[in-house]
C-alpha positions in Angstrom: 0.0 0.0 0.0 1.6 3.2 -1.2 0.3 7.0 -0.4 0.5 8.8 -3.5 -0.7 12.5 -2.2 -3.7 14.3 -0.2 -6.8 16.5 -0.9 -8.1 19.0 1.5 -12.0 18.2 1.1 -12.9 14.7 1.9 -15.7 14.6 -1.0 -13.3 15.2 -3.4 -11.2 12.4 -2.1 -13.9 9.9 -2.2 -14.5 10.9 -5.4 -11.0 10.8 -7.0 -10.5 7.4 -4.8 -13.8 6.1 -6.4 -12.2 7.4 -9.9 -9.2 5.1 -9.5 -11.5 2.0 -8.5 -13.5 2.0 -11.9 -10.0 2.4 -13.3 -8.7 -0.8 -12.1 -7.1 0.6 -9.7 -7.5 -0.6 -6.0 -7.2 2.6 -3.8 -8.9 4.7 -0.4 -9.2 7.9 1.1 -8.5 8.2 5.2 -8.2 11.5 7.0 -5.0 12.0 8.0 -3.7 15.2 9.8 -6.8 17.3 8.8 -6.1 16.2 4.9 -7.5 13.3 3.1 -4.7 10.9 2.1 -4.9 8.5 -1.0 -3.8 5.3 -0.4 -3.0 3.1 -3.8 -2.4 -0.8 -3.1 -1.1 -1.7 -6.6 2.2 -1.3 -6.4 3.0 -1.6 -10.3 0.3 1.5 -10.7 1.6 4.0 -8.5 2.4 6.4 -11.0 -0.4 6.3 -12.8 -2.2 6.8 -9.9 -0.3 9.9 -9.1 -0.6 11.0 -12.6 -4.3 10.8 -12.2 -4.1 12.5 -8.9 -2.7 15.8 -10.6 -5.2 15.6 -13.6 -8.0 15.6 -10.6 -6.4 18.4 -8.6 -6.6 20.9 -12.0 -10.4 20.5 -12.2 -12.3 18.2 -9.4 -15.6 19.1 -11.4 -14.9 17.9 -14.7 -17.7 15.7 -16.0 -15.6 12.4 -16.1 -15.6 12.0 -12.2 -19.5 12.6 -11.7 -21.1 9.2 -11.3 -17.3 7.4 -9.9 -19.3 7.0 -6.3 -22.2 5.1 -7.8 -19.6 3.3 -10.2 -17.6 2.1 -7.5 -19.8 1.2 -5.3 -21.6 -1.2 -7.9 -17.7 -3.0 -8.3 -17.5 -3.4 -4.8 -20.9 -4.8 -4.8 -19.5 -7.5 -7.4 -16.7 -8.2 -5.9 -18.2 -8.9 -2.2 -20.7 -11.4 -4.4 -17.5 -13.2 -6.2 -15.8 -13.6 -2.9 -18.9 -15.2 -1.1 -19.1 -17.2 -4.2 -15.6 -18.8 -4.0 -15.9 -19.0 0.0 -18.9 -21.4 -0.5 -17.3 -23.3 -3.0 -14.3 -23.8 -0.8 -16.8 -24.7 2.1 -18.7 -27.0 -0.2 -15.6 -29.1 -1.3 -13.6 -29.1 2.2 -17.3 -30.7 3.4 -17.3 -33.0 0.5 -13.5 -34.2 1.1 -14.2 -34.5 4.9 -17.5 -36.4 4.4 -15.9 -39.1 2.1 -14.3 -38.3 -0.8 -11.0 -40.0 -2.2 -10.2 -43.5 -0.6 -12.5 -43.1 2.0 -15.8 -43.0 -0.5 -14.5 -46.5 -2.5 -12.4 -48.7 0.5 -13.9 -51.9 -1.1 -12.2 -51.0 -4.6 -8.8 -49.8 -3.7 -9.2 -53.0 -0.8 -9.9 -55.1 -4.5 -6.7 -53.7 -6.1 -4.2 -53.8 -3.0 -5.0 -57.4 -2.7 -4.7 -58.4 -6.1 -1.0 -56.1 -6.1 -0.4 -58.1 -3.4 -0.8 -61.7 -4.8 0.4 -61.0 -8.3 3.4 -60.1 -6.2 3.5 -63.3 -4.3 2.5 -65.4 -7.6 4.9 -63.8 -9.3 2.3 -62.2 -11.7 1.2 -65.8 -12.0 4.1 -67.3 -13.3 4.6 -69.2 -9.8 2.4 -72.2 -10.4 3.9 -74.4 -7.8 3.5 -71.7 -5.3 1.2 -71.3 -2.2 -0.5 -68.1 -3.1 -1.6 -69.8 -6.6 -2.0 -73.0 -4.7 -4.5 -71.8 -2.2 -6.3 -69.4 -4.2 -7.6 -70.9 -7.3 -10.6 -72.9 -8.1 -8.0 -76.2 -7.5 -4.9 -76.7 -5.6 -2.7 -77.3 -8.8 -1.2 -80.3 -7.1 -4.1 -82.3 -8.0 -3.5 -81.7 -11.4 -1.0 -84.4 -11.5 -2.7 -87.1 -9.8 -3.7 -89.3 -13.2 -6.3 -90.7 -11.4 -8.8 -88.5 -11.3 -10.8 -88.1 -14.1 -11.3 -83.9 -13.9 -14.4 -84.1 -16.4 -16.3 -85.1 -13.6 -18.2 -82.5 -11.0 -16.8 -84.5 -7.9 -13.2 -84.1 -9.1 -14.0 -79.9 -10.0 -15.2 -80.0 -6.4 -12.4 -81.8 -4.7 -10.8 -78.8 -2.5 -14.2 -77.1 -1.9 -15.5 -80.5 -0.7 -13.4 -80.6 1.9 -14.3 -77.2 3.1 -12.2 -74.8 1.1 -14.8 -72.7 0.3 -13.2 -69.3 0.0 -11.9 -70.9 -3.3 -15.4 -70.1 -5.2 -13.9 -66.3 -4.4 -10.2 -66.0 -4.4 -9.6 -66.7 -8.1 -10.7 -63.1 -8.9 -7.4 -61.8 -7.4 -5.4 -64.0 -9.8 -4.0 -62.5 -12.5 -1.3 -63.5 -15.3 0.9 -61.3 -16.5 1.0 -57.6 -16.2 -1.6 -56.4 -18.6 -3.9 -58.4 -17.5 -3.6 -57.1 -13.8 -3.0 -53.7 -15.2 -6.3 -53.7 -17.6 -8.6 -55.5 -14.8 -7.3 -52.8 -12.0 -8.2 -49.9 -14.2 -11.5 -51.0 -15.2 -12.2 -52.1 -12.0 -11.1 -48.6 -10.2 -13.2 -46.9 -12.6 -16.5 -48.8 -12.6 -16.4 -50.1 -9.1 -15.8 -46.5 -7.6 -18.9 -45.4 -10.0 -21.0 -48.2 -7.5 -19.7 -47.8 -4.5 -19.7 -44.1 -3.8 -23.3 -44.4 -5.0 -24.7 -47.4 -3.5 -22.6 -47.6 -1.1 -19.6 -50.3 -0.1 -22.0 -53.1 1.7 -24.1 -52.9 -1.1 -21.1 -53.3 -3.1 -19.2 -56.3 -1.5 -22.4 -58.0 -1.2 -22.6 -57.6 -5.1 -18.6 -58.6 -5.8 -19.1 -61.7 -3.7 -22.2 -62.8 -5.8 -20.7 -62.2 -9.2 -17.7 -63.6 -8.2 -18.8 -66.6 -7.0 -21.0 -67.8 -9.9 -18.9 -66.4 -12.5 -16.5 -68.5 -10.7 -18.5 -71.1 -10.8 -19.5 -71.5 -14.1 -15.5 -71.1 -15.4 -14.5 -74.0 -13.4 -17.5 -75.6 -14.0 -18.3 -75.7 -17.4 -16.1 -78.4 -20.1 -12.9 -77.8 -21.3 -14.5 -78.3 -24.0 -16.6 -75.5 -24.0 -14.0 -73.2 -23.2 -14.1 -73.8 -19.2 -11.2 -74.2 -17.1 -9.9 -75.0 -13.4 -7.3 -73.2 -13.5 -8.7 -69.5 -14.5 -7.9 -66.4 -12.5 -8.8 -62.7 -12.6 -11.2 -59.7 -11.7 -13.0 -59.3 -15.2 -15.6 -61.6 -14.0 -16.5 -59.1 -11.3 -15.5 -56.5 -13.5 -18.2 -57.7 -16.6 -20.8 -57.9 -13.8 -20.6 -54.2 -12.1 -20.6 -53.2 -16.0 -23.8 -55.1 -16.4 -25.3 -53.9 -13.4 -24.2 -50.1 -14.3 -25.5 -50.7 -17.9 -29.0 -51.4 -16.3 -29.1 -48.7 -13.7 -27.9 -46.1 -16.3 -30.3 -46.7 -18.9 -33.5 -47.6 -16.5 -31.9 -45.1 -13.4 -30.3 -42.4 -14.6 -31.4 -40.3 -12.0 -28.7 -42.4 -9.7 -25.4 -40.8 -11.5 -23.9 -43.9 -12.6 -23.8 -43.2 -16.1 -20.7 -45.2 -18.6 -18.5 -43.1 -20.8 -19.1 -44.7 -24.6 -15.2 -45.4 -25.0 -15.8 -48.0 -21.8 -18.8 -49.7 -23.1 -17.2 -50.1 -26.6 -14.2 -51.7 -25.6 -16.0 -53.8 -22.7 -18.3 -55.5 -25.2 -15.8 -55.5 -27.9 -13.3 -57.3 -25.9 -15.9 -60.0 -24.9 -17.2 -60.7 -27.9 -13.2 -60.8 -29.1 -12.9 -63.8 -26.3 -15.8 -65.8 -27.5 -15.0 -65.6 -30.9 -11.2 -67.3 -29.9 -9.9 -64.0 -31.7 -7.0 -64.6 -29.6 -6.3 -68.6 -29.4 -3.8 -68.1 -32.1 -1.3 -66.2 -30.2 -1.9 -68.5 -27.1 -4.3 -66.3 -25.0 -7.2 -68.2 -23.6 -9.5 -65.5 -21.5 -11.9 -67.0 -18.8 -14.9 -65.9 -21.5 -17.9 -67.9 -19.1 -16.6 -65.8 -16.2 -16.9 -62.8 -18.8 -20.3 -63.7 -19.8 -22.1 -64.9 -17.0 -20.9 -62.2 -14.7 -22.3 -59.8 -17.3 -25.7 -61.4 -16.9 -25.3 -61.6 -13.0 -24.6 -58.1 -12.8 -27.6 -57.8 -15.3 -29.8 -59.8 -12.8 -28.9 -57.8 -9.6 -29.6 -54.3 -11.2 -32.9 -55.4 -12.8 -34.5 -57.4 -10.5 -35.3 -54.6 -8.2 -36.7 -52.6 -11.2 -38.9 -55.9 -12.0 -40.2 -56.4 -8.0 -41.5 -52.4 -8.2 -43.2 -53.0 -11.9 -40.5 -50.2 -13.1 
C-alpha cells in the first residue's frame, strides 16, 4: 500500500478514490492530519495513480468523475458477491472431502486392487504355479492336477478342494491374474466402474454384489467343459469387472437419475473385448480368456440391477 498524495475536502477524495477504483485501480481515502490521504495498493500502478491525482487536482468538477461514487460502489458490490461465491465453493468441497471423498468414499475397490497387487506379487504375476498363493487361491490346488487318477471331467473331481471345506476358493480366483496387462487392464477397469458403485450405493451394497458375481462367475468357469471353453485353472477380476458393467449398464439406462452413467469409450471396448474372447480372436497367439466368467458375470450383474426394477413393476 503506497500513499500517493492528499486533498483538503474529503468529497473530493472519495471521489478521486472512487475514480481510481472504476480504473482498475484498488485505492482509499482516510483523513490524516486534517487532509484526506490517497492510499493506492497496486504497487505496479503508483504512477499512474499519481498521474491521475494531478489531472483531478486541475479540475475536481470535470464531468468524467460525476457518477465514480455510484460506479464504485456497484464493483465493490460485485466483488463482495464473487468472494462469497468462492468462500462457498471452498466450504462446499472441504465438506465434500471430509465427508468421504477419495479412498474413504471406495475402501472396497482400492481393498480389491491392493490385494490383487499383493498376490500378483506373491505369484509372481502368476508365473509361480507351484506356489502357495496360486496353490491356495484358485478354483484347484494345482497339485491335484498331476494325480492321473482323477478323471477332472467329472463335477466331484471340480469339487475336490471345496469339498473338503475350502470354500473361499469359489472367491479367491478373482485376485489372480497372469501377466501384467492383464492385472494392469482389470485394475483400471475395476477402479473406474467399481468406484462409479460404491460411492453411490454404497460399499456393503457393493461387497455384497462382488461376492455374488464372483462366486457364480466362478463357478460356471470351473464348471463348465474344457470343451466349451471352461477351465480349473482360470484367474482374474474381469468376471467381477463384466458384472458391475452389467449392473451399471441397467441402472444407467433404466436409473439415470442415480449418476452412474458409462462413458461410450468403456462400453465399446467392454463389449468389444468380450465378444473378441468368444470368438477365440485370440487362441492363435496363445491367450485363452476366462470368456464364461466374462459372460455370466455380465448377466449376473444384469440380474442384480434389474431385478429390483422388475419387484416395483419399473
Amino acid at each position: 500500500m503506497r500513499l500517493i498524495g492528499t486533498l483538503d475536502k474529503e468529497p473530493d477524495a472519495h471521489r478521486f478514490a472512487a475514480h481510481l477504483l472504476t480504473a482498475g485501480i484498488q485505492a482509499h481515502a482516510e483523513l490524516d492530519n486534517g487532509s484526506w490521504a490517497i492510499w493506492v495498493r497496486d504497487e505496479n500502478r503508483i504512477r499512474e495513480a499519481k498521474d491521475a491525482l494531478d489531472d483531478f487536482r486541475r479540475d475536481p468538477a470535470a464531468s468524467r468523475y460525476r457518477g465514480a461514487e455510484r460506479a464504485a460502489e456497484t464493483i465493490r458490490r460485485e466483488e463482495i458477491r464473487r468472494n462469497e461465491e468462492a468462500s462457498r465453493k471452498i466450504v462446499s468441497m472441504r465438506g465434500k472431502w471430509k465427508s468421504g471423498s477419495g479412498a474413504r468414499k471406495k475402501p472396497l475397490v482400492l481393498t480389491l486392487i491392493a490385494i490383487s497387487v499383493i498376490v500378483a506379487m506373491g505369484s509372481s504375476l502368476g508365473e509361480d504355479k507351484r506356489g502357495a498363493v496360486l496353490r491356495t487361491l484358485l478354483f484347484v490346488d494345482i497339485e491335484h492336477m498331476n494325480d492321473r487318477s482323477i478323471d477332472w471331467s467329472t463335477l466331484d473331481a471340480k469339487l475336490i478342494d471345496i469339498k473338503q471345506g475350502e470354500v473361499w476358493r469359489t472367491i479367491t480366483p478373482i485376485f489372480v491374474h497372469y501377466g501384467a496387462m492383464h492385472l494392469v487392464f482389470n485394475m483400471i477397469m475395476v477402479y473406474q466402474l467399481g468406484s462409479l458403485v460404491e460411492d453411490r450405493r454404497g460399499s456393503l451394497r457393493m461387497a455384497l454384489m462382488v461376492l455374488t458375481i464372483a462366486i457364480v462367475s466362478n463357478l460356471f468357469q470351473a464348471l463348465v467343459p474344457l470343451a466349451w471353453g471352461g477351465g480349473l485353472l482360470a484367474g482374474g477380476m474381469s468376471g467381477v469387472l463384466y458384472g458391475i458393467f452389467g449392473y451399471l449398464w441397467v441402472k444407467s439406462s433404466f436409473q439415470p437419475e442415480l449418476g452412474m452413467r458409462i462413458p461410450q469409450s468403456t462400453v465399446i471396448i467392454l463389449m468389444l473385448w468380450m465378444f473378441l474372447g468368444f470368438s477365440n480372436a485370440f487362441a492363435s497367439m496363445g491367450i485363452h480368456m476366462a470368456n464364461w466368467a466374462h459372460g455370466i458375470g455380465f448377466v449376473t450383474g444384469v440380474l442384480i440391477a434389474a431385478a429390483p426394477l422388475a419387484l416395483r413393476g419399473k
